[in-house]
C-alpha positions as CSV (number, residue, x, y, z in Angstrom):
1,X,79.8,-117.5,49.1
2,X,77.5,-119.1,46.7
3,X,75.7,-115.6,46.3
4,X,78.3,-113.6,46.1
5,X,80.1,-115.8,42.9
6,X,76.5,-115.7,41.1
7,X,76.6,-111.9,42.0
8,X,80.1,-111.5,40.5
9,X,78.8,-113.6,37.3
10,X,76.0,-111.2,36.7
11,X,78.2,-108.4,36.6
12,X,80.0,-109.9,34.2
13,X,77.4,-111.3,31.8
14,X,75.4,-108.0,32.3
15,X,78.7,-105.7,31.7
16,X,79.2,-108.4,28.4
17,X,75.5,-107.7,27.1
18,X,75.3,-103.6,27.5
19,X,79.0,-104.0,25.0
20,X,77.1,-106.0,23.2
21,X,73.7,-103.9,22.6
22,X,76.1,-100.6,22.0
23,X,77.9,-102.4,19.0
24,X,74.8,-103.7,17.7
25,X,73.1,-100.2,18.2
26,X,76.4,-98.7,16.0
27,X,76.0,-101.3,13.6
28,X,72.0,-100.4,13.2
29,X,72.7,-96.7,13.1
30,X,75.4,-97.1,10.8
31,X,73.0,-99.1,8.3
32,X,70.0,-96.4,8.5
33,X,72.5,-93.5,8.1
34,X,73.7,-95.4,5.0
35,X,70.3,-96.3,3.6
36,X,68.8,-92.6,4.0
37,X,71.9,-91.2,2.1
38,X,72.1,-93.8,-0.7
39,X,69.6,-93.3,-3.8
40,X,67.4,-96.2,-4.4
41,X,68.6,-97.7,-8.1
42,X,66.2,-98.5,-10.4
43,X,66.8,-102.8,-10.7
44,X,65.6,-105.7,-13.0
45,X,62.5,-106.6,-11.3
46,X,61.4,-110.0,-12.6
47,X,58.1,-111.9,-12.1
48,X,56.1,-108.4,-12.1
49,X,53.2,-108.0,-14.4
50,X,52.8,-104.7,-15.5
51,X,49.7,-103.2,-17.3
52,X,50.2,-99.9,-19.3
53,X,48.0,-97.5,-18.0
54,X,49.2,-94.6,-20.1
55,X,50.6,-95.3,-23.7
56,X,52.3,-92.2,-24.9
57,X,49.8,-89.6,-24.5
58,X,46.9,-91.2,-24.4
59,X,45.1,-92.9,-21.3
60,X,43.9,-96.3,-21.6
61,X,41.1,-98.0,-20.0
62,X,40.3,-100.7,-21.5
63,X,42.2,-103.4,-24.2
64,X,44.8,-102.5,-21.6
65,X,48.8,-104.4,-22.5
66,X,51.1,-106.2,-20.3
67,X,54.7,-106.6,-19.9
68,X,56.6,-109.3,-17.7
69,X,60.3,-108.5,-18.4
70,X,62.4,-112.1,-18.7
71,X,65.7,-110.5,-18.2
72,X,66.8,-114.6,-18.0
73,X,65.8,-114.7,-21.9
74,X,66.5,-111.1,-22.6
75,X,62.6,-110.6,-23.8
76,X,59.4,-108.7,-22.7
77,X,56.2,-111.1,-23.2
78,X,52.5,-110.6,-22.4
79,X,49.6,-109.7,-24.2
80,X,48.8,-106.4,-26.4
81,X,45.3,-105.3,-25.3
82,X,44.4,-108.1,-28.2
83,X,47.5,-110.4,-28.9
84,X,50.1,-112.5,-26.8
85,X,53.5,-111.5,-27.9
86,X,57.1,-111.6,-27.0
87,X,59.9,-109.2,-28.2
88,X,63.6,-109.6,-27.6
89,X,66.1,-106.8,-26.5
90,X,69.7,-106.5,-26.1
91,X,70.8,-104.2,-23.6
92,X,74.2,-102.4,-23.5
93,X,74.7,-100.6,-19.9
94,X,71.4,-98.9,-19.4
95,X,70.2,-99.0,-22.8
96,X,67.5,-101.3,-24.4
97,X,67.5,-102.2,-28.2
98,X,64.5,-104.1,-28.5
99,X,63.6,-106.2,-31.7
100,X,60.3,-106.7,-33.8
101,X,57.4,-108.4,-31.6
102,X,55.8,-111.4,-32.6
103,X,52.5,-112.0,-31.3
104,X,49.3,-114.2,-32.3
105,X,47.2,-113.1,-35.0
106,X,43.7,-112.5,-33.6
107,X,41.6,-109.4,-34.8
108,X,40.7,-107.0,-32.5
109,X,39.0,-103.6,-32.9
110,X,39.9,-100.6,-31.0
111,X,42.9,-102.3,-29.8
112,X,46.4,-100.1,-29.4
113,X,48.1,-103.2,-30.2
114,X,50.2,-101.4,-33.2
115,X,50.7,-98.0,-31.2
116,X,52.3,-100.5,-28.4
117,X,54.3,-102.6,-30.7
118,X,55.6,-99.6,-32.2
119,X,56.3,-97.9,-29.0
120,X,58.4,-101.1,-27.6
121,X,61.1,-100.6,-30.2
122,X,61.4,-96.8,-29.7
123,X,62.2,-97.8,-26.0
124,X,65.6,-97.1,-24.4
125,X,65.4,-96.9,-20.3
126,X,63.0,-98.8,-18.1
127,X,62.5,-98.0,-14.2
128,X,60.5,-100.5,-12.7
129,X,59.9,-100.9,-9.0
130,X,57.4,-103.6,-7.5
131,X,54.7,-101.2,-8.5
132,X,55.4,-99.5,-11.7
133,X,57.1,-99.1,-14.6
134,X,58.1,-96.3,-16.7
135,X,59.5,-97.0,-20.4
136,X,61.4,-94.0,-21.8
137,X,62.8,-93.5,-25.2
138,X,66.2,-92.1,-26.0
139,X,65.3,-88.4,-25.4
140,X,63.7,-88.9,-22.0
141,X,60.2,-88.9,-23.5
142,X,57.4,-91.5,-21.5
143,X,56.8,-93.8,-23.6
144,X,54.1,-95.8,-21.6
145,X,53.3,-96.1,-17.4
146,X,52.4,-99.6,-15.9
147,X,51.4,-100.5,-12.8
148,X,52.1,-103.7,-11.5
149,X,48.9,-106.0,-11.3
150,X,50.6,-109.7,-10.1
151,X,53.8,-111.0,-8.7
């Protein structure tokens, strides 16, 4: 008798499981199915450190800038290839007005530092993932491509 009540039970509990493992099975399936047909959006990533690899046209190697977007304090701060700065924006939807930078004063030769500067305020669009970031201005133009170098 004992045997066959733990028998009964274990159909049961087993019948309870295999219901179990086919709604969590739907529910995982579901989720992909969603996640393969859903663009990634482009999101606010903050704590990244970016350094601008490519600044307009032109490739940089060395005297390279950074970016860390604060979107908390609605400013970009980091150093210039010469000069910490921060620069404020506003942003309206997807578009970024950014202000005048203010950085330190040190002299540096061969920097980009005013090429940069001048490129952050013809900025309108930024993609960033945890990797990169691509600044574009209002006509879709690269404006400068970072890669991220800490977290």
């Amino acid at each position: 008798m004992k045997n066959l009540v733990i028998g009964i039970l274990s159909l049961f509990l087993a019948k309870d499981c295999n219901s179990s493992n086919s709604q969590v099975r739907e529910v995982a399936e579901t989720t992909i199915e969603k996640q393969a047909t859903t663009p990634e959006k482009p999101t606010q990533i903050t704590g990244v450190v970016y350094k601008v690899m490519q600044l307009q046209t032109k490739s940089l190697t060395t005297n390279q800038p950074t970016v860390r977007m604060l979107p908390s304090e609605n400013s970009v701060s980091g150093n210039s290839g010469c000069n910490s700065y921060t620069v404020s924006y506003t942003k309206e939807g997807d578009q970024y007005n950014f202000g005048y930078p203010m950085a330190t004063k040190i002299f540096c030769e061969g920097s980009s530092e005013s090429e940069f500067f001048t490129t952050l305020r013809e900025i309108k669009t930024i993609t960033q993932t945890k990797n990169k970031m691509i600044a574009q201005s209002k006509e879709g133009k690269i404006l400068f491509e970072a890669v991220a170098i800490k977290n």
